[in-house]
C-alpha positions as CSV (number, residue, x, y, z in Angstrom):
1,X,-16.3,-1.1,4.3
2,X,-12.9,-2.3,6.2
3,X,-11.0,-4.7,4.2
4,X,-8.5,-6.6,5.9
5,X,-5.6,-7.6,3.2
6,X,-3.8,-11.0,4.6
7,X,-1.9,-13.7,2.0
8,X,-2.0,-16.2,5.4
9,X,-4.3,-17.6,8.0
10,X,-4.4,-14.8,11.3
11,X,-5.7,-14.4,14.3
12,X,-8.7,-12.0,14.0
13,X,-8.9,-8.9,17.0
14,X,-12.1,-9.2,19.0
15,X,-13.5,-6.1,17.2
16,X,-13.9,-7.5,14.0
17,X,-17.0,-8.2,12.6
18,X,-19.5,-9.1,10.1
19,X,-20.8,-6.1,9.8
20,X,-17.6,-3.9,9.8
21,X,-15.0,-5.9,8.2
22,X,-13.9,-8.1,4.9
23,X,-10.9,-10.0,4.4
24,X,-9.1,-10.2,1.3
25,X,-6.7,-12.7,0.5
26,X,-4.3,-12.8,-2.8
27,X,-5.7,-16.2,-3.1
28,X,-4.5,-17.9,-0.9
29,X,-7.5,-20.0,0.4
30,X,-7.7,-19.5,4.2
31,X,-8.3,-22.5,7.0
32,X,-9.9,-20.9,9.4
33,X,-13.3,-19.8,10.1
34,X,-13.6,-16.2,10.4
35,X,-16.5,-13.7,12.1
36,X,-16.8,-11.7,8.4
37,X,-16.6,-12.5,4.6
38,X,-13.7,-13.7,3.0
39,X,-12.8,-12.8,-0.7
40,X,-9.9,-13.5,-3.2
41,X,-8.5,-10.9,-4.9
42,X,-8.2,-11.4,-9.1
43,X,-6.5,-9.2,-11.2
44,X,-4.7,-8.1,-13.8
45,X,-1.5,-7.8,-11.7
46,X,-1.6,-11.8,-11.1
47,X,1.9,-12.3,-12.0
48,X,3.3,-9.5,-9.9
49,X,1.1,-10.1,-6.7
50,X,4.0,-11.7,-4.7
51,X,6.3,-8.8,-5.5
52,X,3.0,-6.0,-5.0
53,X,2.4,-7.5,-1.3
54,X,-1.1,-5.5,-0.1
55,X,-0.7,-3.3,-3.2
56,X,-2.3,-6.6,-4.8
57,X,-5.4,-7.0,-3.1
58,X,-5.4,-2.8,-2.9
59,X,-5.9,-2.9,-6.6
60,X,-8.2,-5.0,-6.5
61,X,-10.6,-3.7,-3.8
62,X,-10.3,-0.4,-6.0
63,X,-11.8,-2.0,-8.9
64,X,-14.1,-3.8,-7.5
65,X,-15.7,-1.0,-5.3
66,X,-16.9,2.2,-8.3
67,X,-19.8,3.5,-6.3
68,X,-18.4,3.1,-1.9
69,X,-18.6,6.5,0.1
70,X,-15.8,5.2,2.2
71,X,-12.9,2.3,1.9
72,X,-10.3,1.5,4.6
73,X,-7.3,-1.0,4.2
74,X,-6.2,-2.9,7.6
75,X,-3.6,-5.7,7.5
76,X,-3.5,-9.1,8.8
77,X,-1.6,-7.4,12.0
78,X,-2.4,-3.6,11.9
79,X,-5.2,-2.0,12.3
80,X,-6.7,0.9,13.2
81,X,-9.0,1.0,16.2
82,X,-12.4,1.1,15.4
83,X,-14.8,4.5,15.1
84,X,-18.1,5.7,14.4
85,X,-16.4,9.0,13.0
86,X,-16.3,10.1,9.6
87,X,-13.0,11.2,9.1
88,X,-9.9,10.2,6.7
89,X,-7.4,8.6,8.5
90,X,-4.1,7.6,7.6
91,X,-1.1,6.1,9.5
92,X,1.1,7.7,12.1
93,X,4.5,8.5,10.1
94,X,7.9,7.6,11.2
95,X,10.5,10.8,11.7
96,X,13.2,9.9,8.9
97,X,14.2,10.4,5.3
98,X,12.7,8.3,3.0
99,X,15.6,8.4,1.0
100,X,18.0,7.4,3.4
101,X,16.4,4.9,5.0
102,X,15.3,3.2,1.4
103,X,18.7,3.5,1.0
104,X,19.6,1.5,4.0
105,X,17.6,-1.4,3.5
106,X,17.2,-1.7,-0.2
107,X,18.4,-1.1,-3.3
108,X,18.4,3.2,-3.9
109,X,18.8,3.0,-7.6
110,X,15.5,1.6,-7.7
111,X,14.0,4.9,-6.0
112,X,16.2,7.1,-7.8
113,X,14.6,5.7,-10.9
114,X,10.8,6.2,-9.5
115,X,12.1,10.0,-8.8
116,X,12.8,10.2,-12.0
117,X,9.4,8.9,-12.8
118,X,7.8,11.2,-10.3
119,X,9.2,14.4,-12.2
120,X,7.9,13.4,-15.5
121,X,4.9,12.2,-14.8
122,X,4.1,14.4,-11.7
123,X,5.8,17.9,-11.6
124,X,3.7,19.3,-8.9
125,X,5.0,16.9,-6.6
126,X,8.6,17.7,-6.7
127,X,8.5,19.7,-3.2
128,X,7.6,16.8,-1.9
129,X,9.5,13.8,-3.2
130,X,11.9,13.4,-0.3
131,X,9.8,14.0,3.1
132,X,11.4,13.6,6.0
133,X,8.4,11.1,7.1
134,X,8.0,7.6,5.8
135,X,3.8,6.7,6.4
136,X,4.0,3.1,6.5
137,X,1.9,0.5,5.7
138,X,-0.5,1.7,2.8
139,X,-3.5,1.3,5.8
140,X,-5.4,3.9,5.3
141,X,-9.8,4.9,5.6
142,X,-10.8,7.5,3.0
143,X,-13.7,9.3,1.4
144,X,-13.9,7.5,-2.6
145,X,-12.8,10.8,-4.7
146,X,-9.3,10.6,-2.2
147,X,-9.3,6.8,-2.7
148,X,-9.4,7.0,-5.8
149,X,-7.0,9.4,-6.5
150,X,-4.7,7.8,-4.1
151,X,-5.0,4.8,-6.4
152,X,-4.8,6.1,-9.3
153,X,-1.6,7.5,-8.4
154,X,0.0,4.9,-6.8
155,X,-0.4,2.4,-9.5
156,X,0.4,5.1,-12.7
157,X,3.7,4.8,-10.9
158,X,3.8,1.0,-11.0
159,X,3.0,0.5,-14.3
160,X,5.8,3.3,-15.4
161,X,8.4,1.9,-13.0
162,X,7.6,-1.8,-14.5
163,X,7.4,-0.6,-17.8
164,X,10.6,1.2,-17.7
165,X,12.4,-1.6,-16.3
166,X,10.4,-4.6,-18.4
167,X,9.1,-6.3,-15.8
168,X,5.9,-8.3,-16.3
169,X,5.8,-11.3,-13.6
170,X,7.7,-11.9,-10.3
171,X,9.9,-14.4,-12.3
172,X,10.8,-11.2,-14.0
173,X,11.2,-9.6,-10.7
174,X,13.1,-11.9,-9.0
175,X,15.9,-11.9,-11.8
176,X,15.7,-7.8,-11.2
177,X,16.4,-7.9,-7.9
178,X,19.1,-10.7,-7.6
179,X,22.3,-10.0,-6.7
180,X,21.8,-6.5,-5.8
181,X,21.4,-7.0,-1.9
182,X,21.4,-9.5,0.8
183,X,17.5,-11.4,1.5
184,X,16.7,-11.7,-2.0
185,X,13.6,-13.5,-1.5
186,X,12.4,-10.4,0.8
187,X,13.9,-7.7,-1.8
188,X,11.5,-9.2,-4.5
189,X,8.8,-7.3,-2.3
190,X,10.0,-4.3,-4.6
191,X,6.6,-3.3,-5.4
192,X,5.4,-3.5,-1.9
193,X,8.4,-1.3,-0.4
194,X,8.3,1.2,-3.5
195,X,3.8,1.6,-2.7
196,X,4.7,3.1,0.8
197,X,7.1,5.8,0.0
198,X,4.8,6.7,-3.4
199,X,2.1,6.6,-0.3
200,X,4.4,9.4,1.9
201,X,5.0,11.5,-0.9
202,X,1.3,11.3,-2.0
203,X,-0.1,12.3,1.4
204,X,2.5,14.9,2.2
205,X,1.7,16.9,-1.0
206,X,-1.8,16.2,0.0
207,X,-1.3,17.4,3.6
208,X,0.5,20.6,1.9
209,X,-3.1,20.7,-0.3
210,X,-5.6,20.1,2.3
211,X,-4.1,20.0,5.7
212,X,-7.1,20.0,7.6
213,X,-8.3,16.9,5.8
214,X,-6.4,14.2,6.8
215,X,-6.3,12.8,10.5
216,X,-3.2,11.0,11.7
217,X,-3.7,7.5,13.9
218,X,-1.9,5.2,15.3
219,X,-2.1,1.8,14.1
220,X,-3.0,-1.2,16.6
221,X,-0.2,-4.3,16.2
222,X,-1.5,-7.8,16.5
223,X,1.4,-10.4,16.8
């Protein structure tokens, strides 16, 4: 299954389907009538879903799904095209530093602290921890063992980066983030941001693991 992760009404590409496709919402409740099912993500994350962004629902369609073969995440407005192959697919990366450009356009010490994270709590990942790639977008369509192991990773890092810093709810979050750069209200994203450069360094060791497993695509923009 295809989930489609959205937190606002869209306009929905001809190729979606019933049979292909579910959106996901982080509760929001949706106004249009759509051509496949509609579900609300529910959590334990809750109070953190504004500042988790996809990672929400992503949590959430891990949970729900124990026994899939194969899971995909699209957004609202990026998808990949669809295909009748059986492949794992992940998105095109961008050619720069993830360091540097985190550093660019939001608050490094934030990052410094998940490396610090990433040492202690994954060692055999410290070749990788600053790729000169950045995948974006957490879309992805994998077998269930790399799902799930994506997953597992990505939020292990969450819950050490919150725990570390205290932070329980996007009230908490928002008081974290203030001050420290311009467009607060978009900087409160932090978990959102943080999930896509734990994603690169996740599929770069992975590429390093298994480099014939993994097929790069480009995603399709709806605006």
């Amino acid at each position: 299954m295809i989930y489609i992760c959205t937190h606002k009404d869209f306009l929905v590409p001809e190729f979606v389907t019933k049979d292909n496709y579910t959106i996901i919402t982080d509760g929001t409740k949706l106004k249009n009538k759509y051509p496949c099912k509609v579900i609300n993500a529910k959590n334990e994350y809750e109070p953190l879903k504004h500042c988790l962004s996809e990672g929400y629902q992503i949590y959430d369609i891990w949970r729900r799904n124990p026994n899939y073969e194969w899971i995909g995440i699209n957004h609202y407005r990026r998808y990949f095209m669809p295909t009748d192959e059986k492949i794992n697919i992940v998105a095109r990366p961008f050619s720069f530093n993830v360091y540097n450009q985190y550093q660019a356009c939001h608050n490094i010490e934030d990052w410094i602290v998940m490396l610090r994270l990433l040492d202690k709590l994954h060692p055999e990942m410290h070749a990788e921890r600053l790729p000169d790639v950045f995948f974006p977008c957490n879309c992805c369509i994998l077998r269930h063992e790399i799902f799930d192991r994506w997953c597992s990773f990505l939020f292990e890092m969450v819950n050490a980066f919150n725990e570390f810093n205290q932070l329980k709810s996007d009230a908490d979050v928002h008081y974290f983030v203030e001050g420290k750069l311009k467009r607060g209200e978009y900087q409160e994203r932090i978990h959102g941001f943080l999930l896509e450069r734990l994603s690169t360094v996740f599929w770069v060791h992975y590429f390093n693991e298994h480099p014939n497993d993994l097929k790069i695509r480009d995603l399709h923009m709806i605006e």
